[in-house]
C-alpha positions as CSV (number, residue, x, y, z in Angstrom):
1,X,84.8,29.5,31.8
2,X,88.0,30.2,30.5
3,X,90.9,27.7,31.6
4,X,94.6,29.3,30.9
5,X,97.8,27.6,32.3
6,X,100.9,29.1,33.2
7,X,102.3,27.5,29.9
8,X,99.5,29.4,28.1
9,X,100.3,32.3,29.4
10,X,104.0,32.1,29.4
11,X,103.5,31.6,25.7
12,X,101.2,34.7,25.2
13,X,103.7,36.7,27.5
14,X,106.8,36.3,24.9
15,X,104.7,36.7,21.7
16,X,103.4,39.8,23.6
17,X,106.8,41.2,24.0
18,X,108.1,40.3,20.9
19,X,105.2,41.7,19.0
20,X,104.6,45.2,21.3
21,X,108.4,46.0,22.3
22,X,109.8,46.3,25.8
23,X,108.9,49.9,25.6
24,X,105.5,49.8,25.1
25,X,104.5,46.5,27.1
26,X,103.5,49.0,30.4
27,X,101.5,51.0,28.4
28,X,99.7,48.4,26.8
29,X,99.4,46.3,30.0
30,X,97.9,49.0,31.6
31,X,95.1,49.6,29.1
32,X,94.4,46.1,29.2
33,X,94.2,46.0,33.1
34,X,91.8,49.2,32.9
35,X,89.5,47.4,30.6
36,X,89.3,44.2,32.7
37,X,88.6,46.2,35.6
38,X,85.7,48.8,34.1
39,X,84.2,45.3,32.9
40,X,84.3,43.9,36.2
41,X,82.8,47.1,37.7
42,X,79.7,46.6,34.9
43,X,79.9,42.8,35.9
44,X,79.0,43.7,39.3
45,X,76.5,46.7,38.5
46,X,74.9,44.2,36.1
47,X,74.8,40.8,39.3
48,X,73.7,43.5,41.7
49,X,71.0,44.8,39.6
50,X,70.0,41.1,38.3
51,X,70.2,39.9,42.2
52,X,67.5,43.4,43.4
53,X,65.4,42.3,40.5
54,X,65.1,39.0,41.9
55,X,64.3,39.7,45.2
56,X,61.9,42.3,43.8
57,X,60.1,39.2,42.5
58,X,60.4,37.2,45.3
59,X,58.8,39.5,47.6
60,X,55.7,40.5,44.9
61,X,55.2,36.5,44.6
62,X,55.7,36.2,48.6
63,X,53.0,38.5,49.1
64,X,50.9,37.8,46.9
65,X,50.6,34.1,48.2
66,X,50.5,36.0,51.9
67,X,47.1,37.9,50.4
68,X,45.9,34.8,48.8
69,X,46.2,32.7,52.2
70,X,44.3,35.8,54.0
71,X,41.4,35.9,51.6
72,X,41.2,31.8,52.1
73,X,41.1,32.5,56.1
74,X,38.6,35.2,55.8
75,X,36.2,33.5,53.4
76,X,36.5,30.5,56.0
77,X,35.6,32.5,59.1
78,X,32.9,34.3,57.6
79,X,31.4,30.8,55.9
80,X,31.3,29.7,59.5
């Protein structure tokens, strides 16, 4: 999605420091890397939620092509 190289990010580094200050760079990187992970947590509640969805579907059309392929073989037998 998003395509950084180490010269991109070398340049955001130094602008970084020279904007925040040595002092407060920790501080500030460790917000940052709290966000990115509590996002990555929803990422995954929101994938594993999507992916339960989609099996729920799968199965409801899995058996309802199962109970459509019964009727078919009972209506056979009892036409013969």
């Amino acid at each position: 999605m998003f395509d950084f190289g180490y010269s991109e990010l070398l340049i955001v580094a130094v602008v970084l420091l020279i904007v925040v200050g040595p002092r407060e760079l920790p501080g500030l990187l460790r917000i940052i890397f709290d966000f990115i992970s509590k996002i990555r947590v929803y990422a995954s509640e929101l994938r594993t939620g999507v992916q339960s969805i989609a099996n729920d579907l799968e199965i409801e059309k899995i058996s309802k092509n199962t109970n459509k392929s019964i009727k078919k073989t009972t209506n056979k037998k009892n036409n013969d």
